[in-house]
C-alpha positions, 0 to 999 in steps of 0.5 A: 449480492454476492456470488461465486465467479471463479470455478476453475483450479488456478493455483496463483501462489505457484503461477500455475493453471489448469490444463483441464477442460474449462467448467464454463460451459461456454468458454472457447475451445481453442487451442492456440487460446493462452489464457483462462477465464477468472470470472464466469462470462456475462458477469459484467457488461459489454462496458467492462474496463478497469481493472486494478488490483488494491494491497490485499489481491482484489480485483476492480473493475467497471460495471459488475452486473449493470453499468454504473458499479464498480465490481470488486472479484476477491482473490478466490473468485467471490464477486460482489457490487463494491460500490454504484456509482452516483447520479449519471456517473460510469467509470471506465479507468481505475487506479489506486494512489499511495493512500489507498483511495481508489480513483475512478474515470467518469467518463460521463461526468466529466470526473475523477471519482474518489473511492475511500475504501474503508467507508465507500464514500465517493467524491469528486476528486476532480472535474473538468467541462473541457474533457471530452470524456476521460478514459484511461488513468496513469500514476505516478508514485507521487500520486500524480494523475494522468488521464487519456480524453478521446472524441471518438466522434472526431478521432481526437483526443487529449491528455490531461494532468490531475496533481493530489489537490485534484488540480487539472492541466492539459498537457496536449490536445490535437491529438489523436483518439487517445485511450491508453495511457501508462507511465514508465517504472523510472518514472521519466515516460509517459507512454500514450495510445491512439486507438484509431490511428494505432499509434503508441506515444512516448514522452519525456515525463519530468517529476512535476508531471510535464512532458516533452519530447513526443516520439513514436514508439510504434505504429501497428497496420492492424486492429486497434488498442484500448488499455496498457500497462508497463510491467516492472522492466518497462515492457508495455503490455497493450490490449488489442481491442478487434484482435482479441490479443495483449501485445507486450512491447518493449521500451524500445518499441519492438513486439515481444509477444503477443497473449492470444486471449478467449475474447476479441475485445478485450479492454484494459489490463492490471497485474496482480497476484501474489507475486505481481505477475498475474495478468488480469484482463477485462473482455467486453465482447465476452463480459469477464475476466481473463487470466494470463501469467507474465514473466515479470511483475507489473509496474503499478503492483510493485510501486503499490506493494513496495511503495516504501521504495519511492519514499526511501529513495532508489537507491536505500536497499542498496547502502543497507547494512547487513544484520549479522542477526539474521538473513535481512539486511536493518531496514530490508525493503525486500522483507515480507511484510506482518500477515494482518489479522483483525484486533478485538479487544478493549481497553485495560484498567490498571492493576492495584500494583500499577504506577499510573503514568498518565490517568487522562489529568496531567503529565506529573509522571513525566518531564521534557527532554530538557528536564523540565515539566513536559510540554505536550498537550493534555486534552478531553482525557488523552496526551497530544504530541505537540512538537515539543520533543520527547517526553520520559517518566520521572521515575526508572524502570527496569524489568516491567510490563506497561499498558499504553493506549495510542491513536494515530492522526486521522486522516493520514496525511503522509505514508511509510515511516512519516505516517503516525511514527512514535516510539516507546523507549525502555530504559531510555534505549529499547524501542517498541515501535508506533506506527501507523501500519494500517494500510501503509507499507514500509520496512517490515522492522519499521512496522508498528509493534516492531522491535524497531530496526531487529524484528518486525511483528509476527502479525500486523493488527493495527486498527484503522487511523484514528482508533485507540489502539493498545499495546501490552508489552512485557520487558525484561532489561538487560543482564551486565556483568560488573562494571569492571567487566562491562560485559553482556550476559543477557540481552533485553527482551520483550513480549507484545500484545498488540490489540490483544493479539500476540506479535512479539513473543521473548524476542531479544533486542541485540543492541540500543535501538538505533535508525539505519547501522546495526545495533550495538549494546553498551553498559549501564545500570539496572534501572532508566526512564521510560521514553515516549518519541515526539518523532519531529514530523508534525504528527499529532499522535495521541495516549492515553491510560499509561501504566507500569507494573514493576517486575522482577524477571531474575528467574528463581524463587 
């Protein structure tokens, strides 16, 4: 069932609330109150925690309605069942890896739970009987797991460490009853809170999930804790569970300020929102969200918006070249990402005009890169890369249109630029990038149907890993002078359907397609091979239903 939760005005594009009386009747008039309800009170039950926020603004958090679902709260406010739990299983914590899996804390199993959220299938990502029941999750960008287990009975606890083969290593027990758990932005802390002793841990974390150095952060005389996150500067911010607070801590320990929320239970936190800086809290004593604006992004949304960062390095935006084509610098991990919108079309037969290049029997249209037959695979109708290399069209092409069929591996195995990568390279030189841009953020010139390195895609419409995808694509080559002069006088072009859908529209590529430096031009002659891009990575792409149509694109009668 589904049904409307958020009633109030809450701008989220501009950070700005409303000031007006709350249209739910039963919201605490107070007014040294700084937060607004999202969700309508009693929505979810006393055991509402959570909350996480995926790629397209939802919200997640436990127990929508009764124990045992995972509730999901759309970015207008629609709340729906997203899935129930099976057998005795209840969640608490929530995260999400760089796949896009959601991973759940099941606290009564003994579990993680694993979430694909395309089909809602739910496994079991890991178990372990020596959990006292796992609570709270933290991630690190190398998908690396980290649980908090507390014995409320005993006012103890542990932590425990899940690697991405669901592998689980107890990295310290004799502790305290450990609820909150966060890691920092630099990925060298892993912070830990202790709800009964009111103590907040800080340990030195290495890259392969080991902590050291246990220190404390700070110690409050009051209250208790549950959930924390870090936002993007390090700050932690720590629900106050009986103070009815979030407490935002620097990474040194002192206590910036302190969110007054509607409730005094409240539970766990998740930043979201358009711009990452939108607080959502889950209130147990009250059974809603609550919503506060923070100064700075969180930690977890800008590793998951901008997960591209983790995989270039720290230190790629900074040694960007700038383009003199446009404001983005070539790669630009700042660069918005294509809008997504949802394909519809079916495959083509080729025109009577069409050069068949590869009709589903063999690749005589093709050679290797050595100039021999290629060598990629031929299968139940479809082309499969191999890692033999790059393969192009025996005969040349200047001015075309070319209809292509390509899937992806599914399932995905890496992300960014190592997920699903090929390329079509007109003239030997031109590329209109293949990707896997489903749910895989990277560069926005690196994006499927990118001109690669000059122009990203008007809109995103990829379809899921593994679904036939097509592309339509219009070239028209460059215009040089004479060779005496070997000067440009109009740059390459192309028009792109993608799935049917418009994303490139007479765009012009300003030079030779080329990774990382700004593309340049250099003569050549009117007509080249076609190129298909074996990207060296063990991806096993797959085409089918390959034609060319010449063309003359001159102008004139």
């Amino acid at each position: 069932m589904i049904q409307k939760c958020h009633l109030m005005v809450f701008l989220l594009a501009t950070g700005m609330f409303s000031n007006t009386l709350s249209l739910f009747a039963d919201q605490e008039k107070d007014s040294t109150r700084m937060t607004e309800d999202f969700t309508a009170p009693k929505g979810f039950t006393g055991g509402i925690e959570g909350p996480a926020v995926d790629l397209d603004g939802n919200i997640y958090a436990v127990n929508y309605e009764r124990q045992q679902t995972i509730g999901k709260v759309t970015p207008e406010g629609e709340c729906s069942v997203f899935v129930q739990l099976p057998d005795k299983s209840t969640g608490n914590g929530i995260r999400f890896n760089t796949k896009g899996f959601m991973l759940i804390a099941d606290y009564v199993g003994h579990n993680i739970l694993k979430v694909d959220m395309d089909t809602r299938e739910i496994t079991t990502y890991a178990h372990e009987p020596g959990m006292n029941q796992p609570n709270d999750l933290a991630i690190g960008a190398n998908d690396i797991l980290y649980a908090s287990d507390p014995n409320w009975g005993k006012s103890a606890g542990q932590i425990w460490r899940i690697d991405t083969k669901g592998k689980v290593t107890l990295l310290e027990g004799g502790m305290g009853t450990t609820n909150g758990i966060e890691v920092s932005p630099d990925e060298k802390t892993l912070y830990v809170n202790e709800t009964v002793q009111r103590k907040v841990w800080a340990y030195d974390l290495s890259p392969d999930g080991n902590v050291s150095n246990k220190r404390l952060l700070i110690e409050f005389p009051d209250f208790g804790m549950d959930g924390m996150r870090c936002d993007a500067e390090g700050n932690l911010y720590i629900t106050r569970y009986g103070k009815g607070t979030v407490a935002v801590v620097s990474p040194q320990g002192k206590v910036l300020k302190e969110v007054k929320l509607g409730g005094k239970n409240p539970s766990n936190i998740a930043f979201g929102g358009p711009d990452g800086r939108t607080c959502y809290v889950t209130v147990a004593d009250r059974g809603c969200i609550e919503v506060f604006r923070a100064e700075v992004p969180g930690r977890s949304w800008t590793m998951y918006q901008g997960v591209a960062y983790t995989l270039e390095g720290p230190e790629w935006q900074k040694t960007l070249k700038q383009s003199p084509h446009s404001k983005w610098r070539v790669h630009d991990l700042t660069r918005p990402p294509p809008a997504v919108v949802t394909p519809g079309n079916e495959p083509q037969a080729p025109p009577s005009d069409a050069v068949v290049l590869f009709g589903g029997k063999d690749l005589s249209a093709w050679k290797g890169k050595d100039g021999g037959p290629a060598q990629w695979i031929v299968k139940d109708g479809f082309v499969e890369v191999n890692g033999t290399g790059d393969i192009g069209t025996r005969e040349e092409f200047g001015d075309c249109q070319l209809h292509i069929e390509w899937a992806n591996p599914n399932p995905p195995e890496r992300r960014s630029q190592y997920r699903g990568n090929s390329g079509i390279f007109f003239m030997n030189a031109y590329e209109v990038q293949i990707l896997d841009s489903f749910r895989n953020r990277t560069y926005a010139d690196g994006s499927a149907a990118s001109l690669y390195g000059q122009h990203p895609p008007i809109v995103n419409a990829c379809r899921r890993p593994g679904e036939w995808q097509t592309y339509e694509i219009v070239f028209r080559a460059p215009r040089f002078g004479s060779y005496k002069k070997l000067k440009l006088e109009e740059p390459a072009r192309a028009t792109v359907f993608h799935n049917g859908v418009l994303v490139q529209h007479n765009a012009p590529f300003h030079g030779k397609t080329t990774h990382y430096y700004v593309p340049k031009y250099e003569p050549h002659g009117p007509k080249a091979p076609i190129r298909l891009q074996d990207h060296g990575d063990g991806q096993a792409m797959r085409f089918r239903n390959i034609w060319v149509r010449r063309l003359d694109l001159s102008g004139g009668d």
